[in-house]
N, C-alpha and C positions, 0 to 999 in steps of 0.2 A: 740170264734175266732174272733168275730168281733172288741176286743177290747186287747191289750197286758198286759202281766204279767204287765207290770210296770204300765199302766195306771189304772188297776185294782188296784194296789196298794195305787195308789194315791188316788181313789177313797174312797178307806177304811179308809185310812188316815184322810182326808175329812171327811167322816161320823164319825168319832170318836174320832174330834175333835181336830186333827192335822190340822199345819198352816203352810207355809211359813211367815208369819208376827209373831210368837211368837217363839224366839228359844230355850223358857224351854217346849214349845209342840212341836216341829219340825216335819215333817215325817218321820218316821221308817221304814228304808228297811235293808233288810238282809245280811249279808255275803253269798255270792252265791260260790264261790270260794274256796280249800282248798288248792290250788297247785301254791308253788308263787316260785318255784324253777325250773320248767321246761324249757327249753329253748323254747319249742314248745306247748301250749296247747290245750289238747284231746278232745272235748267236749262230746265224743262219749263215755271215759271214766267216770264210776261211782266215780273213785276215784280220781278226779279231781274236785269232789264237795262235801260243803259241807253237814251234816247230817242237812235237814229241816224238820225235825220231833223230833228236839233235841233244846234248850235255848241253848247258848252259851257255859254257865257255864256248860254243863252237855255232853260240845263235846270232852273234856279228861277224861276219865275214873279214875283216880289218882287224879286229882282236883275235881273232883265230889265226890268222898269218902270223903274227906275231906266238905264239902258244905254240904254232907247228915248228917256228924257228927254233923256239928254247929245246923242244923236243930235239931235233934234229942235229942240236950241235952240244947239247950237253952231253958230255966225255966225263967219266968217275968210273975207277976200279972196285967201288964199294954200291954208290949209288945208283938205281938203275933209271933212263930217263923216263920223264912224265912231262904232261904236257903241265898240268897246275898243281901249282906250291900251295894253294889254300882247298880247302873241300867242299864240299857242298852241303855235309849235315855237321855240324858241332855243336858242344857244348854252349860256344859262343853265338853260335846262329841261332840256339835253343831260346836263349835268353834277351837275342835281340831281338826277337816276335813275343816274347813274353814277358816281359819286364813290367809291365803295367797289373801285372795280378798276382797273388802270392800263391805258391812261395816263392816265385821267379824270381820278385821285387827284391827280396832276402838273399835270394843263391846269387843276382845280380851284381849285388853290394860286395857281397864274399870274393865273388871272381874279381873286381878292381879293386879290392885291397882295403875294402870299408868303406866306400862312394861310389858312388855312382858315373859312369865312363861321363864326360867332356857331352852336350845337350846336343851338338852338331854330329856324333858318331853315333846317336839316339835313333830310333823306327821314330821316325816324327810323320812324311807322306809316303804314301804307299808307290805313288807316282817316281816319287824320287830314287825309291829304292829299287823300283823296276830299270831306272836309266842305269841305276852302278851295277846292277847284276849284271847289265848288258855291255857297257863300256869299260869300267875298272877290271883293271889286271889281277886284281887281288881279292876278287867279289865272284863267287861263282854258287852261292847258297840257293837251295831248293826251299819249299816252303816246310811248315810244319800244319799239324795236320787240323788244328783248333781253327786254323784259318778259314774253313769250311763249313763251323760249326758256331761256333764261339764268340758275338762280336761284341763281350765282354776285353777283348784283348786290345781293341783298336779305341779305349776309352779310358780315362784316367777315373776309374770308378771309388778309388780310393783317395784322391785329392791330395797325391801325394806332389810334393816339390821334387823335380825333377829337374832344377839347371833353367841357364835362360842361353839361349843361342847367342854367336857372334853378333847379328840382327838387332838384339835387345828384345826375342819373344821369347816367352815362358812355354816350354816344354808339355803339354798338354797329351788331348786327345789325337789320333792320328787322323791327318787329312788325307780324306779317300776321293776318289776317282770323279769326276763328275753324274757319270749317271747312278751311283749308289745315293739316295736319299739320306740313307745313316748308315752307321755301321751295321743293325739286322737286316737294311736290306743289300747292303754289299755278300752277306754271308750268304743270303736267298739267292742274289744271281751267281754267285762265286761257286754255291754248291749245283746250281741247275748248269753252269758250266760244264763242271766236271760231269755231270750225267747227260751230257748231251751228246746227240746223234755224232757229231763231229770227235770230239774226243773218245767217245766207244769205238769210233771208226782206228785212230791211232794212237790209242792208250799202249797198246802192246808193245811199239818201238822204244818209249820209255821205259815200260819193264824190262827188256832185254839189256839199254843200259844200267840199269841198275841194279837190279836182280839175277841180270840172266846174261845169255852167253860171249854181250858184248862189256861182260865186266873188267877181262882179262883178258890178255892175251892176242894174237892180232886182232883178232874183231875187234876188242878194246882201242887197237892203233888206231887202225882203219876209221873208227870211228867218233878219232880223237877224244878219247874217253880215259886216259888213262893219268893217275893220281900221282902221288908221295909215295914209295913203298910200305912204311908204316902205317898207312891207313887200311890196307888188304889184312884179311887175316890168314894167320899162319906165316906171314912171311919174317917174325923178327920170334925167334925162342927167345920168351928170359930167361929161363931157367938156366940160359948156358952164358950168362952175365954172370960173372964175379965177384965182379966190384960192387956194391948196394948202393953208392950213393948213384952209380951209373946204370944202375938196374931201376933205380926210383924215379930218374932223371928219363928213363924211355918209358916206363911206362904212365907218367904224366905228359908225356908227350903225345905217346898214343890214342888217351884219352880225351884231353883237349885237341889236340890237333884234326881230328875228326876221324872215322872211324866207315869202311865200305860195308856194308850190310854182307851178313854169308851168303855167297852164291847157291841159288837154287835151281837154275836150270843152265844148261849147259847146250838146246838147241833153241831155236826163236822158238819165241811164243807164239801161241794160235792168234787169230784176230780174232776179236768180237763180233757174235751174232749181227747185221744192222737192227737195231731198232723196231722197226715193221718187223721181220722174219721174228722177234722173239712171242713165242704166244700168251706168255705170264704178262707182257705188258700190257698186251690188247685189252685193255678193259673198258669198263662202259662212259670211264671219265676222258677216255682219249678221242673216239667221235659221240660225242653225246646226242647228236643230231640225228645218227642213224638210228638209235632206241628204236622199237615199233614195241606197243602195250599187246600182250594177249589176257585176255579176263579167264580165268578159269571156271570151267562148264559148276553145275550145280554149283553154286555159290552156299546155299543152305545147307549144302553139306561139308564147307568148310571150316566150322568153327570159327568163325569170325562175323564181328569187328574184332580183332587182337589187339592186346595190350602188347603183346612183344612175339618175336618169330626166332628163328635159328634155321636158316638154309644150310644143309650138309651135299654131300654128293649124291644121295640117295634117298633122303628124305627130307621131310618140312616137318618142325614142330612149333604147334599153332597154340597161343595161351589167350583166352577171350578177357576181354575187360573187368570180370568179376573180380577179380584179386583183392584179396587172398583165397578168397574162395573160387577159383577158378576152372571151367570146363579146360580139359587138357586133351590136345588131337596129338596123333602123329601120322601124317602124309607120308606118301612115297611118290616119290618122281624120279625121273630119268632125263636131267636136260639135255641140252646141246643133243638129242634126240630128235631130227625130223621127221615128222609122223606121216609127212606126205601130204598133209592138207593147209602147210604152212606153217605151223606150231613146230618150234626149235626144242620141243622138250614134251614126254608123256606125264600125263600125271592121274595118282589116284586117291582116292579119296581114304582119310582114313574112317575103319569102323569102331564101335563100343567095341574094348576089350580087346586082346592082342587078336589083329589079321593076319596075315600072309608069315608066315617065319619063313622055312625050307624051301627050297625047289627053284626051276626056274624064276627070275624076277623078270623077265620081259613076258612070259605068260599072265600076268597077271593085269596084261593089258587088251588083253584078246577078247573078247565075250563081252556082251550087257552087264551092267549092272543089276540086280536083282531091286526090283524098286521097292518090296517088303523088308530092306534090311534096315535095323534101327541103325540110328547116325545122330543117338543121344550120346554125348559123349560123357565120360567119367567128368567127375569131379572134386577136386581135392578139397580134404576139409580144412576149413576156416575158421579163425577167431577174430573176426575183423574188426577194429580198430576205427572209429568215425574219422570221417574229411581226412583221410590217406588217399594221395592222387594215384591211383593206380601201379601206368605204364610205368611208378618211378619205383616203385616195389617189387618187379620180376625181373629176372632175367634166366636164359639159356644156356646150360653150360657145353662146353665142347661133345661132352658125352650124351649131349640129351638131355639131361636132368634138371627139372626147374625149381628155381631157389624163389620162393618167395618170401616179403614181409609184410607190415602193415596188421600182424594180429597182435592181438589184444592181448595175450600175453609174453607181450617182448621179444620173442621168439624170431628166429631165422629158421626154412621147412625147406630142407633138400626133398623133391616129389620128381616119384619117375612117371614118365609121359605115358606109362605099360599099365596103364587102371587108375594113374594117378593116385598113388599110394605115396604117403610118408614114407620117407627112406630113414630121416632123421633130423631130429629137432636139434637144434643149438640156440643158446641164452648167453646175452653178456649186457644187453642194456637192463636200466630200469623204467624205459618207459617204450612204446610201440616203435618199430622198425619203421622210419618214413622214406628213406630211400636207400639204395641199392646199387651195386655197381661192378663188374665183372674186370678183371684183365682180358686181353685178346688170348691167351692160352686159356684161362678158366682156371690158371694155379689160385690165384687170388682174389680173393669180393670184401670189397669195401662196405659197411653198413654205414648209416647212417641215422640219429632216433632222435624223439621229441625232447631225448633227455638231454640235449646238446653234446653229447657227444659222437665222434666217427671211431667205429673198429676197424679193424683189420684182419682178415681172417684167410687160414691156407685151405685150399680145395685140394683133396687128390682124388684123383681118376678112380672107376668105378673097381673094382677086386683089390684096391690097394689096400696090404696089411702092414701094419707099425711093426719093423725089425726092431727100434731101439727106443727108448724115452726120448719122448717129446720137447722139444726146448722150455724150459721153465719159461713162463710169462712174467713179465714185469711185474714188480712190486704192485700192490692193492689192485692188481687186476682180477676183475672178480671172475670166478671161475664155473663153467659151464656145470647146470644142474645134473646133466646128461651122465657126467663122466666126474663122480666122487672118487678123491683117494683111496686107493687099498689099504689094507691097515700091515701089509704085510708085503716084503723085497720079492715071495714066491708069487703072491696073490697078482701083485701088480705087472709080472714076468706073463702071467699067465692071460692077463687081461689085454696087455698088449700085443701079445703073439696072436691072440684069437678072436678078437673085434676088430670089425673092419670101420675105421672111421675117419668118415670123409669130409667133413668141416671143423679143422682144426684152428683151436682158437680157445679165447682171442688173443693174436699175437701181441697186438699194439691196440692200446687204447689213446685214443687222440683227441687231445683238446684243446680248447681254445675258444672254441663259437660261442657266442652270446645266447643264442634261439635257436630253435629246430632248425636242424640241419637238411635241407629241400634237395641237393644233387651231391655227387658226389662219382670219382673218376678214380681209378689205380693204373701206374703203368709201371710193369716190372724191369723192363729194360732202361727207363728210366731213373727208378728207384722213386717214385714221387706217390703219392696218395692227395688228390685235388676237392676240396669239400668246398660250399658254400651257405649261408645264411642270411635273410635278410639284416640282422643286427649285427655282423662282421664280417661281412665281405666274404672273400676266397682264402681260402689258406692253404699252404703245400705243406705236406709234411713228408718227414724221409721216411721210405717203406723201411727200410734197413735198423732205425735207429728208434725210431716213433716221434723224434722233436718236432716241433715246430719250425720250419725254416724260414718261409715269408708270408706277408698278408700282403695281399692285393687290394686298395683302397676300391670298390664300386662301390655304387649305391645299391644298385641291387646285381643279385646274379640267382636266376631261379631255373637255369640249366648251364654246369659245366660239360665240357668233354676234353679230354687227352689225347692228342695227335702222337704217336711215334718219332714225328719229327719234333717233339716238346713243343710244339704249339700247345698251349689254352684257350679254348672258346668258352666266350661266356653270354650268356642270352640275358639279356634283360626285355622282360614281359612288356612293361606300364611301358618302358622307354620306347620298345620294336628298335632295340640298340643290340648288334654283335659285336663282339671287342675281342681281340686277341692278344697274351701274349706270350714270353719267351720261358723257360721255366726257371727262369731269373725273376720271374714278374715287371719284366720291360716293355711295355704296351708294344704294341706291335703297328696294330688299325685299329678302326671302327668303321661299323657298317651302320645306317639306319634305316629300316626299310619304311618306306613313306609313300603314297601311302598304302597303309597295311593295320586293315581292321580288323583282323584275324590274331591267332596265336600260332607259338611250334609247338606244335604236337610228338614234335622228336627228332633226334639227330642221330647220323651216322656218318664216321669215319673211314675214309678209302683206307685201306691196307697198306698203301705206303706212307699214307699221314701228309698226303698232300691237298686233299680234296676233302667236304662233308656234301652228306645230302641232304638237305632239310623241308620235315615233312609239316606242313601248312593245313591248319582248320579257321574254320570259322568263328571258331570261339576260344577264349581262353582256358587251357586249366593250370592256369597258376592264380593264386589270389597275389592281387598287386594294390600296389599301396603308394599311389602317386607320391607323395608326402615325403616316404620313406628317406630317412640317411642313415651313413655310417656311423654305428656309435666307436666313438674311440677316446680309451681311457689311457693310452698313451702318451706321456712325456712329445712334446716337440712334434706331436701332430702334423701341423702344417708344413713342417719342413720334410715331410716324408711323403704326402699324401697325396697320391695319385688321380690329376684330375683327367678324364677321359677325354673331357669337352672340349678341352683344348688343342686336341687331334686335330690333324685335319679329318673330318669324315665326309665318306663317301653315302649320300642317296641315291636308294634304289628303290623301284616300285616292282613292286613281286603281287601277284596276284592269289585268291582263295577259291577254293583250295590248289596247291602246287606243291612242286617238290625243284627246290631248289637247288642247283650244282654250284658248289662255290669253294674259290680258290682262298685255300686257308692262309697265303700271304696276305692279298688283299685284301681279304674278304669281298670281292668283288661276284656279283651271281654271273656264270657265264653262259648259262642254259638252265631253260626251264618247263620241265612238264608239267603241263597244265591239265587239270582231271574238272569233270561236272558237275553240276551246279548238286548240292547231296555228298558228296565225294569228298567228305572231310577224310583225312590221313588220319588212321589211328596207329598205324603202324609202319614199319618199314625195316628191310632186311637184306643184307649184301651178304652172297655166297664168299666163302673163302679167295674165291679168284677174283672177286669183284665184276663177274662177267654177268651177273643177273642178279634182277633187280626186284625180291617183293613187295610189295602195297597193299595194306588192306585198309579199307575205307570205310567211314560209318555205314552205309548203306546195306551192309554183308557181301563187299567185296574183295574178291583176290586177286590180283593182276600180277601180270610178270615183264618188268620191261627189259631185252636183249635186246641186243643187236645180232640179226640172223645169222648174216654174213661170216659172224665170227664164230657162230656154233656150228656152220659149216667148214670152219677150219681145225675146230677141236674135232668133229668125226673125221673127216682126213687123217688126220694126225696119227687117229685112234684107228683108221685102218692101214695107214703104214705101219703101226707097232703090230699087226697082227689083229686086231679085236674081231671076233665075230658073234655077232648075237648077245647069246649070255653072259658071254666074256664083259662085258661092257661095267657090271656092276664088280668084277671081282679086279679088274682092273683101277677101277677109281678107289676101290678097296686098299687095293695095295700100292696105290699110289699118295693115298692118306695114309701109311702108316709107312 
């Protein structure tokens, strides 16, 4: 459970010698789907998918008779018998799912000789190509793996001329199934296929054939799974060819003709966990209903209303509304901890100045509290910077350490939560830091300033020291006050052996925005960096490179966020408009919440980048500007320009204050915790697991919403692994690292 069908898939792929870089070894994924005629698809239904304990060729029962006979009666002194003449991954198969995008469109052309194959031997319906995988003698291809991800592929996005059919139509977009609305939502059900309960159930049958021990050999029979001999490896030397033109002649054969992944395992595979039994899944997005809120005791002693939190496995750290000048706490708790009185977790409060270091950490739950102890907390020094919205200027890094901006002199302030001390100052704008933005590891934080421009900036972890010179930064990138060049090859050897520096930068400086840059997102597995402005929209730019990729037409966007699964959300204040889209910038939805006299007070991302939470006040803090449009000094404007309105959208009435659960396809809310009249959201915080939920609220409070049930399965767990007592915190210790 920690890792998805499909990313397992690539993994094996990977090991066995599949590439993205070579498209006569491509990755091999499966047909998952056998129903491309429903208006509606079941996934709860068996017979909506297909047999993965079955090859392709052996999924009609009629054309399998036929495959067992050619087996059965082909006689060759050389050749050895197979049940099919064609394969199921090639070169050729490569390019008929991919043709429609480059370079495919190019390597397409190459493979027929400088045109393009005849419109009717074309991926034209998906429908279609499901009937020949299943009926033709000479069709036995798997899928590839874009199909899951990608519905760039199923669209003529370049307006290329592709042939017109015997029919007399012109070769297009590919027509999909009935119940896909378009091609991104074909990809959204296509990939919740593959991770659904029924397919984890019999994923493994298909990795045996194709990976594993029914690749070869009688299983291979038996299981009428067996190929060309050229397509296995190891079974044709060249080296012991002679002839060159007959050694050229095999091994363009082997490589077009298609090619078996290396065999990696040699006994069946294990089956997958079910679903329910895995506990990484159990999170608070799959019953949302069961949540029950616990309010945490002293509230006055919490440090809050918060502008932003960080839940780890052992502690909470709490950063109040002041920002940049900010009170800084650090909590300790103990969830999924039943205390006996109901409460699935201990918690304590933190004090001024470092508390509890060494010794038992479940003693430190034993005894009163001493009510003479001060619980003023530190506070970090400020150069604050006017009408900087706060919550948009801090965040929590993996290690504790809060970055804030919004002062007055341009500055970025790595501050440890241990007294709230400056760790260390970093400069790269010319005007105040107005928003702020983290990766989910904390390698990366994106700034944002009034000076219209976004940086990019690397974080490393806390004792990390520079072995080697640093990557030069881009040309006219101005360079941090912090860290002057040496005058000298010794000086600078020495400097870097012996400073520890943890805000590296600036990598990339990115431009483009018209106005103050208001939000702003990074995702490294993505490669994307996501900013917005009222005077230009959204814009992505490559972490990798610093360009500019796409602008996203809104009127306004006065909070982005980055999903894992490349979803964009985008919040529009004045509208109470959510929009999504793809990291193509291909809209996705819109949501409108109506009515809704309130603002978002902030968003958070589920961990698998399927779900946000969003947390609801009564008031706005964004300044909005009904009026507001895109300025664009772009060529051909209107032919590019993304109208939202034209969506269909979805109204939803969400109530104040609330915290909304909503599904990042649809943007649909499909639960909602509703909190008290006072009980504006300032904040809000999802542990790593996603199993607990914090809230803190204008009023100074702290809540925690769980589901019991389920912190009664993590102590189970934790006492089948042995945990007793103190164990408890060295165990989650060494299960983070």
């Amino acid at each position: 459970g920690r890792i998805s069908n499909f990313e397992y898939l690539m993994e094996l792929n990977t090991l066995s010698g599949r590439s993205y870089n070579d498209i006569t070894q491509y990755p091999v994924f499966p047909w998952i789907i056998a129903d491309y005629q429903s208006k509606v698809l079941n996934l709860d239904d068996p017979s909506a998918f297909r047999d993965l304990s079955k090859p392709v060729g052996a999924l009609n029962p009629e054309r399998l008779k036929k495959f067992q006979e050619r087996y059965s009666t082909f006689e060759d002194p050389i050749i050895p018998k197979f049940h099919y003449g064609s394969h199921y991954s090639s070169a050729g198969t490569v390019l008929y799912y991919l043709f429609r995008m480059e370079p495919f469109t190019t390597l397409s052309i190459q493979l027929q000789g400088g045109k393009f194959d005849h419109a009717d031997r074309m991926f034209s319906d998906l429908s279609g190509t499901w009937d020949s995988v299943v009926e033709d003698m000479s069709d036995v291809k798997e899928l590839v793996p874009e199909m899951f991800y990608l519905p760039e592929v199923f669209t003529n996005i370049n307006s290329i001329d592709f042939g017109t059919t015997q029919l007399g139509g012109k070769l297009d977009s590919v027509e999909l199934p009935p119940w896909a609305e378009n091609p991104v939502d074909f990809v959204h059900k296509h990939r919740k296929a593959l991770e659904s309960e029924h397919v984890s159930t019999h994923l493994h049958h298909w990795i045996d054939l194709i990976f594993g021990y029914k690749q070869r050999g009688k299983d291979a029979v038996m299981a009428n799974n067996v190929f060309f001999y050229i397509t296995y490896e190891g079974t044709v030397d060249i080296d012991k060819i002679a002839d060159p033109v007959q050694r050229r002649a095999m091994q363009d054969q082997i490589a077009y003709f298609g090619q078996t992944p290396s065999q990696l395992l040699t006994v069946p595979h294990m089956k997958r966990k079910s679903l329910r039994d895995v506990l990484q899944l159990q999170t608070i997005f799959r019953n949302p209903s069961e949540l029950k809120s616990y309010v945490l005791p002293n509230p006055e002693r919490c440090n809050v209303p918060a502008s932003t939190m960080l839940v780890s496995n052992d502690s909470i750290v709490v950063v109040d509304i002041n920002v940049p000048a900010a009170h800084v706490a650090l909590h300790q708790w103990q969830p999924n901890t039943p205390d006996g009185q109901g409460t699935p977790f201990l918690f304590h409060h933190g004090r001024n100045a470092a508390s509890s270091t060494s010794g038992a950490f479940m003693r430190m739950f034993k005894g009163s509290t001493s009510s003479g102890e001060d619980y003023e907390f530190p506070r970090a020094i400020g150069f604050a910077a006017s009408a900087i919205r706060s919550s948009a200027i801090v965040a929590v890094t993996c290690d504790k350490d809060i970055i804030t901006g919004g002062h007055a002199d341009c500055s970025v302030k790595l501050i440890s939560p241990d007294g709230a001390r400056t760790i260390e100052s970093a400069s790269g704008h010319l005007a105040p830091v107005t928003c702020l933005a983290l990766s989910p590891d904390s390698n990366y934080l994106v700034t944002g300033s009034r000076d219209t421009t976004v940086i990019l900036w690397r974080i490393h972890q806390a004792g990390f020291i520079h072995k080697k010179n640093p990557p030069e930064p881009p040309p006219a990138t101005p360079r941090t006050p912090r860290s002057p060049l040496p005058t000298s090859p010794s000086s600078m050897s020495n400097l870097l052996e012996t400073r520890k520096c943890r805000i590296e930068g600036p990598m990339h400086v990115l431009r483009g925005h018209l106005g103050e840059v208001i939000s702003c997102a990074v995702g490294p597995d993505l490669g994307l960096v996501v900013s917005s402005s009222n005077m230009s929209g959204v814009l992505l730019h490559s972490l990798r490179t610093g360009r500019l990729i796409k602008k996203i037409h809104v009127a306004e966007a006065h909070a982005v966020s980055l999903s894992s699964q490349g979803i964009i959300l985008v919040w529009s204040e004045s509208k109470k408009r959510l929009s999504s889209f793809t990291v193509n910038g291909v809209p996705i939805a819109t949501s409108v919440l109506s009515p809704f006299s309130g603002g978002v007070s902030c968003i958070e991302i589920s961990m698998d980048g399927h779900f946000a939470l969003i947390g609801t006040c009564s008031s706005s803090n964004y300044k909005c500007e009904d009026n507001t449009e895109v300025a664009d000094h772009e060529p051909n404007k209107s032919s590019r320009k993304v109208d939202i309105s034209e969506q269909t959208e979805i109204r939803q009435s969400v109530n104040v204050p609330s915290i909304c659960f909503v599904d990042l396809h649809k943007l649909k809310v499909f639960h909602t915790l509703e909190l008290g009249k006072g009980q504006d959201i300032t904040a809000i915080a999802l542990n790593k697991e996603n199993t607990n939920l914090l809230v803190s609220t204008a009023d100074k409070g702290l809540m925690v919403f769980t589901d019991p049930a389920l912190s009664l399965k993590v102590v189970d767990q934790m006492l089948r692994l042995g945990w007793e007592g103190d164990g408890l915190l060295q165990s989650s210790e060494s299960h983070r690292c």
